[in-house]
N, CA, C and O of each residue as an XYZ file, in Angstrom:
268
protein
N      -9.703    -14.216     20.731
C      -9.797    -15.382     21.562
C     -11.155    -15.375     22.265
O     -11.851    -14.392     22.520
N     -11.355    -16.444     22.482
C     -13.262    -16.435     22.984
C     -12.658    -17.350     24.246
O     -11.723    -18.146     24.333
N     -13.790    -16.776     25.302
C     -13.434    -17.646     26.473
C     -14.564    -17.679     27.037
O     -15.196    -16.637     27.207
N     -15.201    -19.309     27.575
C     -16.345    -19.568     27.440
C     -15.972    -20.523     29.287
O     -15.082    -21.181     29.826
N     -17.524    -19.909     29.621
C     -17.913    -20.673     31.052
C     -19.136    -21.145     31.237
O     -20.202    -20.689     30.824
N     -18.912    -22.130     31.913
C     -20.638    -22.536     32.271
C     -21.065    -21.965     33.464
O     -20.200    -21.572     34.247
N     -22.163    -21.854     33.727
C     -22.414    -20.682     34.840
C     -23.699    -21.592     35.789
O     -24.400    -22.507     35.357
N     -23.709    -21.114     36.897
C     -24.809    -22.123     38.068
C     -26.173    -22.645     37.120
O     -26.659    -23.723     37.464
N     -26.659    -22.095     36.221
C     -27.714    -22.358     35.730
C     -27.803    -23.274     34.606
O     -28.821    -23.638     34.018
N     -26.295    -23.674     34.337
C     -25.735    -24.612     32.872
C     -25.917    -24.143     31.489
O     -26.035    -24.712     30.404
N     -25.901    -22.866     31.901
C     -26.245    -21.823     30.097
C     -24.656    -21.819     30.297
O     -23.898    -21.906     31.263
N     -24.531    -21.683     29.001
C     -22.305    -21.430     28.549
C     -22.841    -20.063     28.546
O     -23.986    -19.771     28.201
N     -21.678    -19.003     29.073
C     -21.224    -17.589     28.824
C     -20.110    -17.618     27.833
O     -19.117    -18.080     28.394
N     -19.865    -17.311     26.581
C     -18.842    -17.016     25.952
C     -18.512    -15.316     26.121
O     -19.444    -14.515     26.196
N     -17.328    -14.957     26.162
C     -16.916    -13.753     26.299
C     -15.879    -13.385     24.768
O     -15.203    -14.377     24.497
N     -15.710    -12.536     24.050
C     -14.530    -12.489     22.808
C     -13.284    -11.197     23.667
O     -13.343     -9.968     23.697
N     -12.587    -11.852     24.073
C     -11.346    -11.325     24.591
C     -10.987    -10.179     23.704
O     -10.811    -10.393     22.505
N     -10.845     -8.777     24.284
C     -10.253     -7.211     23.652
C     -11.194     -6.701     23.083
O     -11.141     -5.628     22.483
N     -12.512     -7.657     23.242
C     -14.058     -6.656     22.839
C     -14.597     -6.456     24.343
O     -14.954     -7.361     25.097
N     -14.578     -5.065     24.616
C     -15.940     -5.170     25.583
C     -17.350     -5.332     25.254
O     -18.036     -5.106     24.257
N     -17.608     -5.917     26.719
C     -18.793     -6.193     25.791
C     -19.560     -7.021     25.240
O     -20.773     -7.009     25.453
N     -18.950     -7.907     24.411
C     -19.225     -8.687     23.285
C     -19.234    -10.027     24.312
O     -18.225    -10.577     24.754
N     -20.506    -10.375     24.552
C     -20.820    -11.157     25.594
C     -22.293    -11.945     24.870
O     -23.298    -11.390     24.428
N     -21.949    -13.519     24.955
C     -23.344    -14.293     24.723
C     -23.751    -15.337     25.623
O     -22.913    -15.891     26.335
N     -24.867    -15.628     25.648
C     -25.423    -16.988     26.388
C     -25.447    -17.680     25.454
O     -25.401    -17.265     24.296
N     -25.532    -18.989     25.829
C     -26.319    -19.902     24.864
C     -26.251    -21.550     25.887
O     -25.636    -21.772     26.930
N     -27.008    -22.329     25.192
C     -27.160    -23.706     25.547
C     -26.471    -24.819     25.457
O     -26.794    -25.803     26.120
N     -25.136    -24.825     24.397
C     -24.301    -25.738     24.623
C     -22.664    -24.901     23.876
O     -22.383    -23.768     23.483
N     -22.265    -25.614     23.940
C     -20.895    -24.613     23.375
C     -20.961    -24.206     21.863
O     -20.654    -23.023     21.716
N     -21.210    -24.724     20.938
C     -21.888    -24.547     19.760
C     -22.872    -23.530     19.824
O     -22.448    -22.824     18.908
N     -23.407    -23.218     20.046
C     -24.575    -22.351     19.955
C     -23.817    -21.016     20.856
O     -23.946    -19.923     20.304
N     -23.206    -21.020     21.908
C     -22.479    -19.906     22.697
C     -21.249    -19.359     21.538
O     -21.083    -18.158     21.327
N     -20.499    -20.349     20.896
C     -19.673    -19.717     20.055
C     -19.872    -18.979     18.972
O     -19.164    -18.144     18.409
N     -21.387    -19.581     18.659
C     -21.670    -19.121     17.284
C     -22.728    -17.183     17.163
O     -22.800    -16.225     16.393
N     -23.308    -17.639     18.501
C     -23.660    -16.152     18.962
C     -22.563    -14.603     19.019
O     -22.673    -13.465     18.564
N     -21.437    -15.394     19.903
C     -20.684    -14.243     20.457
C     -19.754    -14.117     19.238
O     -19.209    -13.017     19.145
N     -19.454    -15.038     18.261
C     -18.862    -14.757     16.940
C     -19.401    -13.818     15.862
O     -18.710    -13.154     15.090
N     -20.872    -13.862     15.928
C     -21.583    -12.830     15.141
C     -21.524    -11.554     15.279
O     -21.285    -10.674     14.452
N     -21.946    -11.473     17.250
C     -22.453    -10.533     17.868
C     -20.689     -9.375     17.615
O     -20.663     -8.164     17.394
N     -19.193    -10.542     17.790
C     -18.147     -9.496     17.438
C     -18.546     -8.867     16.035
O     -18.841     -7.673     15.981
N     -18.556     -9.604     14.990
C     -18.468     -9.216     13.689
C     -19.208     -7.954     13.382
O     -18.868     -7.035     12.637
N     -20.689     -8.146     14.375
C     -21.344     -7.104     14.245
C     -20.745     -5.858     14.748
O     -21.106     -4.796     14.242
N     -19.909     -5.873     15.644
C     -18.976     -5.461     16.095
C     -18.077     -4.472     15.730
O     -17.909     -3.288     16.024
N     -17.300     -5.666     14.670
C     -16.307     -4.818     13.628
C     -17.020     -3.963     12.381
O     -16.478     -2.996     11.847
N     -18.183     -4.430     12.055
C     -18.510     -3.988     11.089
C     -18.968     -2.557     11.378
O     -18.474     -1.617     10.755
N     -20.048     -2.353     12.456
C     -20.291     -1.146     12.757
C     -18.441     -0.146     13.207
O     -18.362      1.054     12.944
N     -17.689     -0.609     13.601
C     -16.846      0.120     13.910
C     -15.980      0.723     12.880
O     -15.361      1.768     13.079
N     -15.930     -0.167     11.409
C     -15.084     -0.133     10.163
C     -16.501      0.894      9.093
O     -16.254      1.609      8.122
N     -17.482      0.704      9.519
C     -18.226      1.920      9.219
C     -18.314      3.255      9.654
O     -18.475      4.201      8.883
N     -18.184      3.375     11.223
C     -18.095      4.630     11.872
C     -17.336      5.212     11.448
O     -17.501      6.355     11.022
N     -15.719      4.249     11.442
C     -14.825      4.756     10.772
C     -14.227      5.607      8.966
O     -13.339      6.401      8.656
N     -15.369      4.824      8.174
C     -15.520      5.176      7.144
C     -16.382      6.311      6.940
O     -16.121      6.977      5.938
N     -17.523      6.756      7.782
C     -17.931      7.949      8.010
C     -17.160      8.939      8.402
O     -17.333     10.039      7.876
N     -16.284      8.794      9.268
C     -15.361      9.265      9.651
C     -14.350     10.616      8.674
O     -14.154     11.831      8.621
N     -13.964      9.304      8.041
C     -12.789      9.475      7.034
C     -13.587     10.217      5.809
O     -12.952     11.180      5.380
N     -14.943      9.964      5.095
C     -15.537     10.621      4.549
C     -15.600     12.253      4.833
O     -15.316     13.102      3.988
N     -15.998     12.505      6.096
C     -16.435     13.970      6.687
C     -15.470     14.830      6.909
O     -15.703     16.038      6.872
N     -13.862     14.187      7.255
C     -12.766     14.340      7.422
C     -12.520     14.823      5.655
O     -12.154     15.993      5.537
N     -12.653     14.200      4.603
C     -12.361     14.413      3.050
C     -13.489     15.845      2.373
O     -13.348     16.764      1.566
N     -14.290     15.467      3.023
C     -15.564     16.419      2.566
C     -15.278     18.181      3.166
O     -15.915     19.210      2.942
N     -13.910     17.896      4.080
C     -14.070     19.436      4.895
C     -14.808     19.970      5.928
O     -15.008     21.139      6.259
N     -15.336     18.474      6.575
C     -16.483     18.922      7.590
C     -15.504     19.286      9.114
O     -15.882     19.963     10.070
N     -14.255     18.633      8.948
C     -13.300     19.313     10.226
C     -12.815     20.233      9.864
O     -12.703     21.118     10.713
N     -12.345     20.490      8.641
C     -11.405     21.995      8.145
C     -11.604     23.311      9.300
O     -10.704     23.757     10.011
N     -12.314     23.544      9.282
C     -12.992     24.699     10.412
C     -12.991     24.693     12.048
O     -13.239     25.564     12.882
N     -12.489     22.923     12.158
C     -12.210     22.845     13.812
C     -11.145     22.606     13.861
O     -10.645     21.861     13.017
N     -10.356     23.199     14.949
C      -9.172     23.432     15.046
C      -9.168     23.731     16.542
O      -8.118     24.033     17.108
């Protein structure tokens, strides 16, 4: 869910609700949605990568030894 304000200066703040964080300006609502929509994705993507590093290093035996 995106939740978007206009702020004293008339720039929109969009916020993406259960991301911290994930916060844009922009100049009309169009342009605020389309920022903070990316800026999540960029978001997920780095996180569904970390995670896939993750799970790699985890397969490779790089935790075997921590305990």
């Amino acid at each position: 869910m995106i939740e978007i304000e206009q702020e004293d200066d008339k720039r929109f703040l969009a916020e993406v609700i259960g991301f911290p964080g994930v916060l844009a300006y922009g100049n009309n609502t169009e342009e605020v949605v389309a920022r903070v929509q990316t800026l999540a994705l960029r978001v997920l993507e780095e996180t569904n990568r970390q995670g896939a590093e993750s799970a790699e290093k985890e397969e490779s035996g790089y935790f075997s030894s921590v305990r």
